[in-house]
ZAROMAR-439719 format. One record per residue (C-alpha): x, y, z; residue number from 1. Coordinates in steps of 0.5 Angstrom, whole numbers. Layout:
<atoms>
      px      py      pz    nr
       X       Y       Z   NUM
...
</atoms>
This chain:
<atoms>
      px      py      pz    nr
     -12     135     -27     1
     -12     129     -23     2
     -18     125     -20     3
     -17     120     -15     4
     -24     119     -11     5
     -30     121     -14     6
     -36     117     -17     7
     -35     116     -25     8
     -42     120     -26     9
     -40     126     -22    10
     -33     126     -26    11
     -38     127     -32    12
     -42     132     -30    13
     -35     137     -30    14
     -33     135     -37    15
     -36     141     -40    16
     -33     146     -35    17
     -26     142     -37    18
     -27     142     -43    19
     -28     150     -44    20
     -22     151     -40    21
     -17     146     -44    22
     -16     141     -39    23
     -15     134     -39    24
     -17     129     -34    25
     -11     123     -30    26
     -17     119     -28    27
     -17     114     -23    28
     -17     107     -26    29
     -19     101     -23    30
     -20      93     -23    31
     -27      95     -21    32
     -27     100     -26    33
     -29      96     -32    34
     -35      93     -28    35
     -38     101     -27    36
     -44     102     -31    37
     -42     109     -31    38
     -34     108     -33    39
     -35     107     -41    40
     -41     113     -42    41
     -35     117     -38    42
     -29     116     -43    43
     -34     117     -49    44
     -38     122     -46    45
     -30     126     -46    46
     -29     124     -52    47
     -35     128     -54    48
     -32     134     -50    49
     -26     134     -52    50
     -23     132     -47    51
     -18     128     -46    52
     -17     122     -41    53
     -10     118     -38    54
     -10     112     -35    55
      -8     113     -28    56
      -8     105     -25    57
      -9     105     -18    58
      -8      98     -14    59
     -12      95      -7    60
      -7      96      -2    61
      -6      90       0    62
      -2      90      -8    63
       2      96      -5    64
      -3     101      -9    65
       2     105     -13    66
       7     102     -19    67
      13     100     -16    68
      18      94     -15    69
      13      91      -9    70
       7      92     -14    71
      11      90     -22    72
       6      83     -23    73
       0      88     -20    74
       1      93     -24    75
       3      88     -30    76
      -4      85     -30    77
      -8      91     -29    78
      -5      95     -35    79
      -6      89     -39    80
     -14      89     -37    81
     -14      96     -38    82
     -12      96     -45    83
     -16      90     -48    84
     -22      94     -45    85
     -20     100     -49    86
     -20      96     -55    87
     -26      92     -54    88
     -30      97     -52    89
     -28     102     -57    90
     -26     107     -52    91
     -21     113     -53    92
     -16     114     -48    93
      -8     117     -49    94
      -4     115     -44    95
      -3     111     -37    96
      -1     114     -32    97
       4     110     -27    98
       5     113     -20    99
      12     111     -18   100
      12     111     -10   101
      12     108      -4   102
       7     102      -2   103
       3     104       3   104
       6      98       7   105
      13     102       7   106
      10     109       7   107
       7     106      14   108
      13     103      16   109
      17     110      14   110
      12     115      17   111
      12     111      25   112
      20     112      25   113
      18     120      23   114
      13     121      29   115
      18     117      33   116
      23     122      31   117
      28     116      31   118
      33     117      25   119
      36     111      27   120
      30     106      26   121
      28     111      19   122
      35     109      16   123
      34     101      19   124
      27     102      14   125
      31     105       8   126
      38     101       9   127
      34      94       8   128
      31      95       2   129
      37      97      -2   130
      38      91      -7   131
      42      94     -13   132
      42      88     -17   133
      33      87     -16   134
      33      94     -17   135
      36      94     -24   136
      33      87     -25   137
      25      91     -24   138
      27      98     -28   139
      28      93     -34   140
      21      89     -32   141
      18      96     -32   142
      20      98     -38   143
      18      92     -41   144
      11      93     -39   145
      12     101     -43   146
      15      98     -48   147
       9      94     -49   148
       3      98     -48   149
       8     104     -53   150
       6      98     -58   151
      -1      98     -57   152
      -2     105     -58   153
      -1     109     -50   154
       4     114     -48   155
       7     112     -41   156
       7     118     -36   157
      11     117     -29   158
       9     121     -23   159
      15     121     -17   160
      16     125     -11   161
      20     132     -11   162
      25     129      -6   163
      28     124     -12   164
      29     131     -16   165
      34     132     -11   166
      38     125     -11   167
      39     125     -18   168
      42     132     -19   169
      47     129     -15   170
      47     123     -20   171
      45     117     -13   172
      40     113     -16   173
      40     109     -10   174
      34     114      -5   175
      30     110     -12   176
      31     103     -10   177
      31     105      -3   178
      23     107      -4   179
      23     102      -9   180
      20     106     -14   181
      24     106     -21   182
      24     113     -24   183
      29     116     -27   184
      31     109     -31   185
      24     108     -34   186
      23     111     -41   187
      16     116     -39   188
      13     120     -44   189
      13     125     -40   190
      15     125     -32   191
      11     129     -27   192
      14     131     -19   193
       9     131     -14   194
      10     138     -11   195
       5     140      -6   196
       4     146      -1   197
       1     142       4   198
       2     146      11   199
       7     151       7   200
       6     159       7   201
       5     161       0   202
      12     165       1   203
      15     158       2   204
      11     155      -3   205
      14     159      -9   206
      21     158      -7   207
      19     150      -7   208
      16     151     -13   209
      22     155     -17   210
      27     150     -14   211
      24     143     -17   212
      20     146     -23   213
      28     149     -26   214
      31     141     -23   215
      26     138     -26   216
      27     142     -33   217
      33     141     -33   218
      33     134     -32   219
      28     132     -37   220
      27     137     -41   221
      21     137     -45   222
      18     131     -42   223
      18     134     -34   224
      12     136     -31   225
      10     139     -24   226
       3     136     -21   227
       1     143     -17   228
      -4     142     -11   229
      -8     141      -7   230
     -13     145      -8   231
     -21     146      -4   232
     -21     141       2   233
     -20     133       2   234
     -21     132       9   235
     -29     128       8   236
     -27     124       3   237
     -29     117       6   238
     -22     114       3   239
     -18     119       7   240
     -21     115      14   241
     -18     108      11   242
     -12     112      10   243
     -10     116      15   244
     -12     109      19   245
      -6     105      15   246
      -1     110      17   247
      -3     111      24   248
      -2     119      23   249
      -9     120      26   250
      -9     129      26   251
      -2     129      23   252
      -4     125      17   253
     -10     129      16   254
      -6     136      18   255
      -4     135      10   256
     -10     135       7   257
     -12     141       8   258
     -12     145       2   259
     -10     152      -3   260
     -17     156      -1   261
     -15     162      -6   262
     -16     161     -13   263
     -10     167     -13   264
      -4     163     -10   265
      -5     157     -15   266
      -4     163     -21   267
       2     164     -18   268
       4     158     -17   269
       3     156     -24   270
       6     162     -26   271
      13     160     -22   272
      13     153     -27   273
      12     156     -33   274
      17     161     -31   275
      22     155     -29   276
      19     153     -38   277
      16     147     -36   278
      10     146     -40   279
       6     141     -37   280
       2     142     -31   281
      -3     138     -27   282
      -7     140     -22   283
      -9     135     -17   284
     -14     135     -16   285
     -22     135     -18   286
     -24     131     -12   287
     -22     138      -8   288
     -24     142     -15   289
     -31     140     -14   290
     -33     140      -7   291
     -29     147      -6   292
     -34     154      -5   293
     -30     156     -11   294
     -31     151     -15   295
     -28     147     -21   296
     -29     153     -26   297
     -26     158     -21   298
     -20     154     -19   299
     -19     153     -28   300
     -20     160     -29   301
     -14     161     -25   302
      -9     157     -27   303
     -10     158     -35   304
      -9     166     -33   305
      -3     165     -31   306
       3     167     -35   307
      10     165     -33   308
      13     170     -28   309
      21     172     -30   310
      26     170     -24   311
      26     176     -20   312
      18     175     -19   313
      19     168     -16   314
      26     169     -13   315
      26     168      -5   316
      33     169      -3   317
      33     166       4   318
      27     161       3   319
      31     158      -4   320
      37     157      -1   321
      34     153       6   322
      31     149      -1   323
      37     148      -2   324
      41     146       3   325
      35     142       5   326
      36     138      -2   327
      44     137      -1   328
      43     136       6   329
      37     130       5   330
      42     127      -1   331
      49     126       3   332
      45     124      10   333
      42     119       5   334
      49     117       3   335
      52     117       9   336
      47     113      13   337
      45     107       8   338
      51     107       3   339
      47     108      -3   340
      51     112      -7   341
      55     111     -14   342
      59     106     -11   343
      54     102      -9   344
      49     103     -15   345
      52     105     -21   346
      52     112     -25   347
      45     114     -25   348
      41     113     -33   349
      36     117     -35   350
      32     114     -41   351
      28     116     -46   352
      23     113     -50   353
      24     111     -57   354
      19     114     -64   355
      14     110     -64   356
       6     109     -65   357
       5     111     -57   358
       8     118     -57   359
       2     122     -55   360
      -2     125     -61   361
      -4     132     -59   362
</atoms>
């Protein structure tokens, strides 16, 4: 389960509650982390639980916020902060999590060119940042920086949004340079897809859901992950004001923060990425979790009773095939209008990890 925002002591007094239910924790880890008195009780108090914590690095924003090729150096230097503080400290953290989308600097700039309702202004934003030769030179810095931390002990787990999914089942890795963030390139334990329902209905949710989780599958394999969410209510979070303020969205930006209410849909939908056979599956997030009517317990209970769903119970004909050529159509306009294809970037290479001492030990 992911957490992003709460305070480190209320994210301690729901270990026992993830821990009874099997979950493990993708915790916010930040430069200010190693100077909170209650970081370090935290990390041994779900070792204790059993529950198991990844490092998911999160930058101020003027260094982007998320891992990408504006944020490399940032990104370099917290992740070596993180490990030489695990290591002194003694305390007992798997993975690193690096969360691979576009700063909040582009996202402001691609999302002004949305509410403008201007494809030409959206494609001028997406053209520019094309450069194959610094996009080739950033995935290998990235993956030097994996390398790094495998050696140290860590598994590396990536997290992208779902719309690469569909780039690179068309084999363009160019959508990657142009939101400059490496995926498919970069050598992850495992990969997660950000597939949130947000202002979907449920019907459409699972035909989202069955879409991406089979993609994603059939792209990585065992190392694919769906994050699944949101769940409970995200809109008093008082780090949601600053950002809805850089995106300049205002009520559009907050519309997406409302969450899944009922416990039921999110059975279903976890039961539509195991029937897709993927394993790996993050809820985000305990933040909304907690604060939800229904709680942490609830939201857990729901999604460990779920059983994987055979296809006819997660086939929606005409919604599946909208996702379908909605996924088709946003890769040949991306093409068209940029020219970021095969030609200009290469056949796409989706690198795995080799054997090594930071595979993720059960």
């Amino acid at each position: 389960m992911w957490c992003e925002f709460m305070p480190y002591a209320q994210v301690a007094a729901e270990l026992p509650v993830l821990a009874k239910y099997d979950c493990d924790l993708i915790l916010h880890v930040e430069r200010e982390s190693f100077s909170d008195p209650d970081f370090a009780p935290l990390l041994r108090a779900a070792e204790r639980a059993g529950v198991g914590v990844d490092a998911w690095l999160l930058l101020p924003y003027e260094e982007h916020l998320y891992v990408g090729q504006a944020s490399i150096a940032y990104t370099r230097d917290l992740a070596r902060q993180a490990a030489d503080y695990f290591e002194e400290e003694n305390l007992k953290v798997r993975a690193f999590v690096f969360d691979c989308e576009p700063s909040p600097l582009l996202g402001r700039e691609l999302f002004a060119a949305v509410r403008a309702r201007s494809p030409r202004q959206l494609v001028q934003a997406l053209r520019a940042q094309l450069d194959p030769e610094g996009f080739q030179r950033d995935t290998a810095e990235i993956n030097r920086l994996i390398a790094e931390l495998r050696a140290r002990g860590y598994a590396v787990d990536g997290a992208a949004n779902r719309a690469f999914l569909d780039a690179q089942a068309r084999r363009n890795v160019a959508l990657e340079d142009a939101l400059n963030a490496p995926v498919s390139g970069v050598a992850w334990d495992a990969l997660s897809f950000i597939t949130y329902r947000y202002r979907a209905s449920q019907l459409t949710y699972v035909a989202m859901l069955n879409r991406y989780a089979a993609l994603a599958q059939r792209l990585y394999g065992d190392r694919a992950a769906l994050d699944v969410g949101l769940i409970g209510d995200y809109h008093d979070i008082p780090a949601n004001e600053q950002r809805a303020a850089l995106f300049g969205g205002g009520a559009a930006f907050y519309g997406y923060l409302r969450g899944m209410r009922n416990s039921f849909e999110l059975q279903e939908a976890v039961g539509v990425v195991l029937g897709c056979g993927v394993r790996r599956i993050n809820l985000y997030a305990l933040d909304g979790a907690a604060t939800s009517v229904a709680g942490t317990a609830n939201w857990l209970k729901a999604a460990r009773r779920a059983r994987p769903l055979p296809p006819v119970a997660r086939w929606t004909p005409v919604r599946s095939l909208q996702f379908g050529a909605l996924g088709a159509l946003t890769e040949k306009t991306f093409r068209w209008c940029t020219g970021g294809s095969e030609t200009s970037h290469g056949n796409i290479e989706f690198r795995e990890p080799a054997g090594g001492a930071g595979q993720r030990q059960p």
